[in-house]
PADO-385607 format. One record per residue: residue number from 1; residue in three letters; x, y, z of N, C-alpha, C in turn. Coordinates in nm, 3 decimals, always signed. Example, Ala and Ser with C-alpha at 12.3 -4.5 7.8 and 13.67 -1.06 7.14 Angstrom:
! PADO-385607
 pos code    n_px    n_py    n_pz   ca_px   ca_py   ca_pz    c_px    c_py    c_pz
   1  Ala  +1.319  -0.569  +0.780  +1.230  -0.450  +0.780  +1.320  -0.330  +0.780
   2  Ser  +1.285  -0.225  +0.708  +1.367  -0.106  +0.714  +1.290  +0.003  +0.787
! end
This chain:
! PADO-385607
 pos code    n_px    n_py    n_pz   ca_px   ca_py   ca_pz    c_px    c_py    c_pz
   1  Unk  +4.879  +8.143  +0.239  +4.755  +8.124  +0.169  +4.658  +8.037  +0.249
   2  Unk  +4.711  +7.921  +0.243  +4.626  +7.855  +0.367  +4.632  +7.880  +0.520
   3  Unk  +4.655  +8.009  +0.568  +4.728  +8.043  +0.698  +4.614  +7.992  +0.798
   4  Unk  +4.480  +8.005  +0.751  +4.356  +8.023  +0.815  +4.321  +7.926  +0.818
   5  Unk  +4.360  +7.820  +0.745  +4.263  +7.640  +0.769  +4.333  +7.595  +0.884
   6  Unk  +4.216  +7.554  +0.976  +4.219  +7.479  +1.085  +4.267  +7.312  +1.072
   7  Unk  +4.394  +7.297  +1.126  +4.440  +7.189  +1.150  +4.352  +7.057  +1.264
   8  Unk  +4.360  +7.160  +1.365  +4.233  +7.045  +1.449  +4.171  +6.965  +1.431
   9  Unk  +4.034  +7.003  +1.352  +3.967  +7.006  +1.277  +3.945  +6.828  +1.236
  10  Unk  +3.864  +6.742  +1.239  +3.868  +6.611  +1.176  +3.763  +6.666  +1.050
  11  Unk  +3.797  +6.634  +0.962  +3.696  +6.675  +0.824  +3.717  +6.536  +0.717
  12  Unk  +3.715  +6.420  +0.780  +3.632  +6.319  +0.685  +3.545  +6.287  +0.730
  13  Unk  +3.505  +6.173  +0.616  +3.347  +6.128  +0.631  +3.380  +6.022  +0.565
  14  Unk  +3.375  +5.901  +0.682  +3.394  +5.752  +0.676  +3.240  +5.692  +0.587
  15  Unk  +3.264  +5.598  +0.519  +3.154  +5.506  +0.468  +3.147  +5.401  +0.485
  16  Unk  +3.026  +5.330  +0.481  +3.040  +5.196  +0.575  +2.933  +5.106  +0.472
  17  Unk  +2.885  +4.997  +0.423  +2.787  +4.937  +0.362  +2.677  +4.903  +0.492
  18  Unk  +2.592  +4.952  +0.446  +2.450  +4.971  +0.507  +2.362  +4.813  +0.523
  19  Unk  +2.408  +4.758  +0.583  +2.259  +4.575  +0.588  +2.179  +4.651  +0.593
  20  Unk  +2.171  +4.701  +0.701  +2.042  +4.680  +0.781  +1.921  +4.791  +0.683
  21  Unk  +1.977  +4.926  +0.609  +1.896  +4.975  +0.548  +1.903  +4.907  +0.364
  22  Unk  +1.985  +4.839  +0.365  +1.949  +4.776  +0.220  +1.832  +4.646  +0.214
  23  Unk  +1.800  +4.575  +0.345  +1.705  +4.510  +0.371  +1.573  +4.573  +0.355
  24  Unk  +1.605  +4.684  +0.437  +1.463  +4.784  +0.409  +1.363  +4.823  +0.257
  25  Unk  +1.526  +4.905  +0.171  +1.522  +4.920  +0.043  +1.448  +4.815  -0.004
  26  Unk  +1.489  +4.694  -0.002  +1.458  +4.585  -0.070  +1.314  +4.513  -0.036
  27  Unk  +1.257  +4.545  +0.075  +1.097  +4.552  +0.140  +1.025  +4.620  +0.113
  28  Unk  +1.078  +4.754  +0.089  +1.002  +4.852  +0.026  +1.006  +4.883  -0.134
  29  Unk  +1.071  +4.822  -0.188  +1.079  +4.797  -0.327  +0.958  +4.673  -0.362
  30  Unk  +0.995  +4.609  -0.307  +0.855  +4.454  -0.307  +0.736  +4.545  -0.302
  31  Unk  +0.724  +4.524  -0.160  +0.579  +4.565  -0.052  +0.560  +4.673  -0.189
  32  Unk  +0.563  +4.755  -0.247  +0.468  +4.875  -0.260  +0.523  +4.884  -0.436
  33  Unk  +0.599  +4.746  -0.462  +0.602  +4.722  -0.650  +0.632  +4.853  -0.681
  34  Unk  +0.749  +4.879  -0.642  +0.801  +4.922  -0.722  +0.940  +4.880  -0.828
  35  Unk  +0.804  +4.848  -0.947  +0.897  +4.759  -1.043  +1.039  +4.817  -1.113
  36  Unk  +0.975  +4.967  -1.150  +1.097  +5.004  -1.236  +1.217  +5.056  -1.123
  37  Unk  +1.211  +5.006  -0.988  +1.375  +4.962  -0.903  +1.448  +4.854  -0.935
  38  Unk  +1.580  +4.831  -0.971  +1.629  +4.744  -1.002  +1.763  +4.727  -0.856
  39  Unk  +1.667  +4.618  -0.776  +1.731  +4.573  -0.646  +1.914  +4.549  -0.683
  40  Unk  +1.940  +4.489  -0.754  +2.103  +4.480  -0.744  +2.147  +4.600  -0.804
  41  Unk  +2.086  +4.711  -0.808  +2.183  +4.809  -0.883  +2.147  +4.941  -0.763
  42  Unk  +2.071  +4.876  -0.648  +2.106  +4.990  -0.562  +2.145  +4.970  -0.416
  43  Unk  +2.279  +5.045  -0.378  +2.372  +4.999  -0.283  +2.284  +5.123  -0.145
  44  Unk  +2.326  +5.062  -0.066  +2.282  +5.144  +0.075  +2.420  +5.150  +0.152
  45  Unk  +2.464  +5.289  +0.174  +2.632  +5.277  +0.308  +2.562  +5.439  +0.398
  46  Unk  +2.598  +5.388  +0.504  +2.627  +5.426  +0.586  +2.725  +5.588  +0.659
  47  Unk  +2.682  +5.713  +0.636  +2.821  +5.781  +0.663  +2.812  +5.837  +0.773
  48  Unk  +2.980  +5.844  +0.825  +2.984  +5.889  +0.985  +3.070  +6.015  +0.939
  49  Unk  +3.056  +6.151  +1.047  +3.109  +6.236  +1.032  +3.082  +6.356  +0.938
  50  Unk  +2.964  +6.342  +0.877  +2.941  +6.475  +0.829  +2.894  +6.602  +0.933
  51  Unk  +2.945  +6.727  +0.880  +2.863  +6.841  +0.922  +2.781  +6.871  +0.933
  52  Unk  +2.662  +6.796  +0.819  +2.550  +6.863  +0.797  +2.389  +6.863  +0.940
  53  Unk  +2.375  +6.978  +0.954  +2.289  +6.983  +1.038  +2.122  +6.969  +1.004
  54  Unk  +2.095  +6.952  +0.916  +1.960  +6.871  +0.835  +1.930  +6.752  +0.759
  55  Unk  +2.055  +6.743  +0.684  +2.022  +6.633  +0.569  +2.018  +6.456  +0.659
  56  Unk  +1.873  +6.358  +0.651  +1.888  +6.271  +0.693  +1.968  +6.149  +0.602
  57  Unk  +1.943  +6.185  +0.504  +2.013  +6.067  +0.377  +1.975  +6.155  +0.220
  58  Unk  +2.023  +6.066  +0.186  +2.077  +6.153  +0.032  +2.071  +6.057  -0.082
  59  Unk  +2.059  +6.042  -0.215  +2.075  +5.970  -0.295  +2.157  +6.019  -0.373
  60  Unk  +2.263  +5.915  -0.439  +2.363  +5.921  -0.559  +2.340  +5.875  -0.659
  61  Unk  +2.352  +5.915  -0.793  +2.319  +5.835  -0.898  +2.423  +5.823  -0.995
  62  Unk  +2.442  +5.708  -1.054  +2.558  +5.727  -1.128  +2.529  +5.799  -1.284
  63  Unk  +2.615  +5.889  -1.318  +2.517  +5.992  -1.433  +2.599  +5.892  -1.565
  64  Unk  +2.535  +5.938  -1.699  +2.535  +5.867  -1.772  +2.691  +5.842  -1.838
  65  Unk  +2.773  +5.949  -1.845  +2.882  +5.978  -1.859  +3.002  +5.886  -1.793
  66  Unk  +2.927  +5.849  -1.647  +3.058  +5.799  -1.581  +2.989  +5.628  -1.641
  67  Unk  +2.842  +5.639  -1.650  +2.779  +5.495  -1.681  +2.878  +5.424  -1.829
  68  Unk  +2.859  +5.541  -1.899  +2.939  +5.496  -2.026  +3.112  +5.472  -1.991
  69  Unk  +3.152  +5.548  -1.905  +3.285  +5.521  -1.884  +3.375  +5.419  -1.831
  70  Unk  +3.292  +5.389  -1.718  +3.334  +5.286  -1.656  +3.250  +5.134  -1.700
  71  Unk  +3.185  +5.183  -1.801  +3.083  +5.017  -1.866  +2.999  +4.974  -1.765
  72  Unk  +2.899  +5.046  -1.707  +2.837  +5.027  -1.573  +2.697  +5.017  -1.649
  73  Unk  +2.595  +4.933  -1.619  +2.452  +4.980  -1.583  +2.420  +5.103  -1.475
  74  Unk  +2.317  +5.200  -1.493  +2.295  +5.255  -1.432  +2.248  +5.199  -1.284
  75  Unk  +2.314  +5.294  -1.210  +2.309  +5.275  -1.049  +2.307  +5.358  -0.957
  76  Unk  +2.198  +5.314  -0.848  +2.233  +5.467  -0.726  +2.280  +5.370  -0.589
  77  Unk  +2.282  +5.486  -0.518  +2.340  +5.466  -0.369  +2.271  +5.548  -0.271
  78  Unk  +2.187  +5.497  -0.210  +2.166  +5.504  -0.093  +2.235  +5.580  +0.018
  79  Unk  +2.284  +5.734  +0.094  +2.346  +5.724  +0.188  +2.293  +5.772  +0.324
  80  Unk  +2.262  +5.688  +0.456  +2.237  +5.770  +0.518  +2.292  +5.812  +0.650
  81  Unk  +2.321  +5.942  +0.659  +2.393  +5.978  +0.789  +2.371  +5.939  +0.934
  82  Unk  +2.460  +5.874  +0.948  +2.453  +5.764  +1.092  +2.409  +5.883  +1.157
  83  Unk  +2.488  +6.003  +1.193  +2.410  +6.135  +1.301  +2.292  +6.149  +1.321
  84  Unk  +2.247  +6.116  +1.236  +2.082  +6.173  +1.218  +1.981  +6.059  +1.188
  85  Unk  +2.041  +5.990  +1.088  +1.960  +5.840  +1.086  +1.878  +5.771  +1.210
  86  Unk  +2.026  +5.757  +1.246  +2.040  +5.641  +1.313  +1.951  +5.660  +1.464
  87  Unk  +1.901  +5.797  +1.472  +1.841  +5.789  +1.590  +1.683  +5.838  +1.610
  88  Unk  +1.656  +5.806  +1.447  +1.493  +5.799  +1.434  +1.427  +5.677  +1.439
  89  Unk  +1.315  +5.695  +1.457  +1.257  +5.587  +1.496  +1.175  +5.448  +1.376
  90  Unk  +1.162  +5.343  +1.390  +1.132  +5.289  +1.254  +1.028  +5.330  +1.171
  91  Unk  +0.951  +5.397  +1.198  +0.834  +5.455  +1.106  +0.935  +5.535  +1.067
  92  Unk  +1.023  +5.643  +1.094  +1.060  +5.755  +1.028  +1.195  +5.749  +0.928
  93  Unk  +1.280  +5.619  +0.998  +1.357  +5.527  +0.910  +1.309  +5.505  +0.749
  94  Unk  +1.175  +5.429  +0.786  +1.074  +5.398  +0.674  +1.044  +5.492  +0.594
  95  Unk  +1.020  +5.626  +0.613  +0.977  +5.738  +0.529  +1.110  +5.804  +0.469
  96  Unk  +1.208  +5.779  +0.586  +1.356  +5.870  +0.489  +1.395  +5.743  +0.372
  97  Unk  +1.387  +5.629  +0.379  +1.406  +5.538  +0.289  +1.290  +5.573  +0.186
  98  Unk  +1.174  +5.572  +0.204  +1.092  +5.609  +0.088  +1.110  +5.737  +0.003
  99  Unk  +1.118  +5.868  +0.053  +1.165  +5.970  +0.036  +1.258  +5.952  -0.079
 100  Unk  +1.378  +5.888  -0.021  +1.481  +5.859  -0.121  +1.472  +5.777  -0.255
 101  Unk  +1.367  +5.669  -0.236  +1.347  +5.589  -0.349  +1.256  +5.654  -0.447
 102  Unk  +1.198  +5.736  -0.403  +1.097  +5.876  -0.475  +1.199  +5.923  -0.605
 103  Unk  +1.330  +5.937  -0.510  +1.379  +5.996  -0.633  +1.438  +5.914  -0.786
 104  Unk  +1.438  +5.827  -0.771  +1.418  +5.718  -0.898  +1.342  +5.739  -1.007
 105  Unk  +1.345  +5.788  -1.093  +1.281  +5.819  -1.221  +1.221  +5.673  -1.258
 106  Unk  +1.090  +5.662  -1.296  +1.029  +5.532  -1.376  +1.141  +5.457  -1.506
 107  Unk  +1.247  +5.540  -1.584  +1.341  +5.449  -1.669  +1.439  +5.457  -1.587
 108  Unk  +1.510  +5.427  -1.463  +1.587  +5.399  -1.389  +1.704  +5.398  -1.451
 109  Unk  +1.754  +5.544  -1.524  +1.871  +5.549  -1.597  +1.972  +5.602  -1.525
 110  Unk  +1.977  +5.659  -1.404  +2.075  +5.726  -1.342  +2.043  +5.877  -1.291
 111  Unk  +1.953  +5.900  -1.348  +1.894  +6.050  -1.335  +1.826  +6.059  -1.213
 112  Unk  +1.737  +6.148  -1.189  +1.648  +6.164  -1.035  +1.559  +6.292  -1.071
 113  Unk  +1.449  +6.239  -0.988  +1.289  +6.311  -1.016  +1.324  +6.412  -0.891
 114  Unk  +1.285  +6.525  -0.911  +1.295  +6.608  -0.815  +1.218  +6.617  -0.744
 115  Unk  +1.205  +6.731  -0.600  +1.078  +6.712  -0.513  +0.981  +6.759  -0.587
 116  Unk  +0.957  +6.887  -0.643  +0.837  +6.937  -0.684  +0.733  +6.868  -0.817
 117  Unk  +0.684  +6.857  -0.719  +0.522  +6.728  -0.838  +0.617  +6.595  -0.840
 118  Unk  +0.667  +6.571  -0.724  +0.707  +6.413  -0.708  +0.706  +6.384  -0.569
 119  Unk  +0.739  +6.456  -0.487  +0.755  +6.411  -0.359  +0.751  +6.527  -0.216
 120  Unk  +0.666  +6.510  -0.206  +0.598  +6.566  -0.074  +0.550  +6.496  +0.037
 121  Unk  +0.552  +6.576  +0.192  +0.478  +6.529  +0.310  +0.371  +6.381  +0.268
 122  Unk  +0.297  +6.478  +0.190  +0.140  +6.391  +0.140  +0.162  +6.272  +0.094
 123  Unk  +0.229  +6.297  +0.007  +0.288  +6.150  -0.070  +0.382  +6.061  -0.009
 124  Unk  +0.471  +6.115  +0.103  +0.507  +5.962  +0.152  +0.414  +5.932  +0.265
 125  Unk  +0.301  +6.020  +0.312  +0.256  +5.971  +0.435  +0.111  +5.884  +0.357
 126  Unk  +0.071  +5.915  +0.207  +0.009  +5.803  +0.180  +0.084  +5.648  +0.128
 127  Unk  +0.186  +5.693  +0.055  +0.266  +5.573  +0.043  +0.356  +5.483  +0.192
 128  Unk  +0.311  +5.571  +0.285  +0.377  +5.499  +0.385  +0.230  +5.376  +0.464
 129  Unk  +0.126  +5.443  +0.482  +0.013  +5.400  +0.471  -0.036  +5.237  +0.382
 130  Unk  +0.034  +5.254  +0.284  +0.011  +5.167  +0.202  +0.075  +5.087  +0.215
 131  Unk  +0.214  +5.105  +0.269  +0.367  +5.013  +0.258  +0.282  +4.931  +0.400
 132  Unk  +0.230  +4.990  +0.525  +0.185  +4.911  +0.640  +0.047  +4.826  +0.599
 133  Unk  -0.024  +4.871  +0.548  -0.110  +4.765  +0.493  -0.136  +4.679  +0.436
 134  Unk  -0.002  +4.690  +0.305  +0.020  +4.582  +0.278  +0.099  +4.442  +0.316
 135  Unk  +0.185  +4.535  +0.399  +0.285  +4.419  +0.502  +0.172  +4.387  +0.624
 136  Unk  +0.106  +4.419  +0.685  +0.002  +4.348  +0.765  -0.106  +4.260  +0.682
 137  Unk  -0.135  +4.282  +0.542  -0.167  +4.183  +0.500  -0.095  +4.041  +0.470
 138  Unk  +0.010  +4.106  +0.416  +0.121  +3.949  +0.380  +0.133  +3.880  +0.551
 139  Unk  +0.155  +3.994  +0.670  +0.152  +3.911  +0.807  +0.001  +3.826  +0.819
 140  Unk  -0.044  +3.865  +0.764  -0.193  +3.753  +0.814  -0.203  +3.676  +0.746
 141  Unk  -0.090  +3.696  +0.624  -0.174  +3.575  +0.490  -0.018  +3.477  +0.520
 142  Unk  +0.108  +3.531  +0.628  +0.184  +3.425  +0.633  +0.302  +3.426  +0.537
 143  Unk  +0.280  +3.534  +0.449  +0.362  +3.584  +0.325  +0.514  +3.667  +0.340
 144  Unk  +0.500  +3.692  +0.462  +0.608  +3.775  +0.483  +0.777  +3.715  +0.519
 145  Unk  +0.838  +3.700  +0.388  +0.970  +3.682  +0.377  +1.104  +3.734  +0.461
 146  Unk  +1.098  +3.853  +0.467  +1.160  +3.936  +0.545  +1.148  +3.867  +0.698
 147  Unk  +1.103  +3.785  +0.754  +1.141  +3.746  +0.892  +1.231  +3.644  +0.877
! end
């Protein structure tokens, strides 16, 4: 039955907790107020070894079912594929992190807003716009925490 699965083959996908993009999360949650994010309830990791030949990062949400089960507040996760991540550049870092926080519904119950009439080209390249202007303002006014 299984005559045909390839033994060779490495087919996991290690996870790792993410600093360096949960710092981000947490800048871009400030910088551009977005209030209804709730910073301790969203984790950022890291994965090595996927297949996938497009996806830069992904969001998880915990659905309401497992929320009630395990006695959790609602929570997501952050993941983004070291393959592909990791070798864009910080503006584009910045937009796959925004991208992802897009998908956060305003009652931050566990659910997720889809792309269509939420998230497009347009919309993170004006919200990305905004995220730099306002952090070059806090740099001139001396405000900027994150250093």
């Amino acid at each position: 039955m299984y005559s045909s699965v390839r033994r060779d083959v490495n087919l996991t996908i290690r996870y790792a907790e993410a600093s360096d993009v949960k710092k981000l999360v947490d800048e871009i949650i400030d910088d551009l107020d977005l209030f209804h994010v709730v910073h301790q309830f969203v984790y950022c990791y890291r994965s090595t070894g996927s297949k996938s030949k497009r996806i830069i990062a992904r969001i998880h949400g915990l659905g309401k079912i497992w929320q009630e089960a395990l006695r959790r507040p609602p929570t997501y996760v952050i993941e983004v594929i070291s393959e592909h991540y990791d070798r864009l550049s910080e503006e584009e870092k910045e937009k796959t992190v925004l991208h992802e926080l897009l998908h956060i519904p305003k009652g931050f119950a566990g659910g997720f807003r889809p792309h269509k009439g939420y998230i497009d080209k347009k919309q993170i390249q004006k919200l990305h716009g905004l995220l730099l202007k306002r952090r070059s303002l806090k740099s001139e006014s001396g405000l900027n925490r994150y250093q």
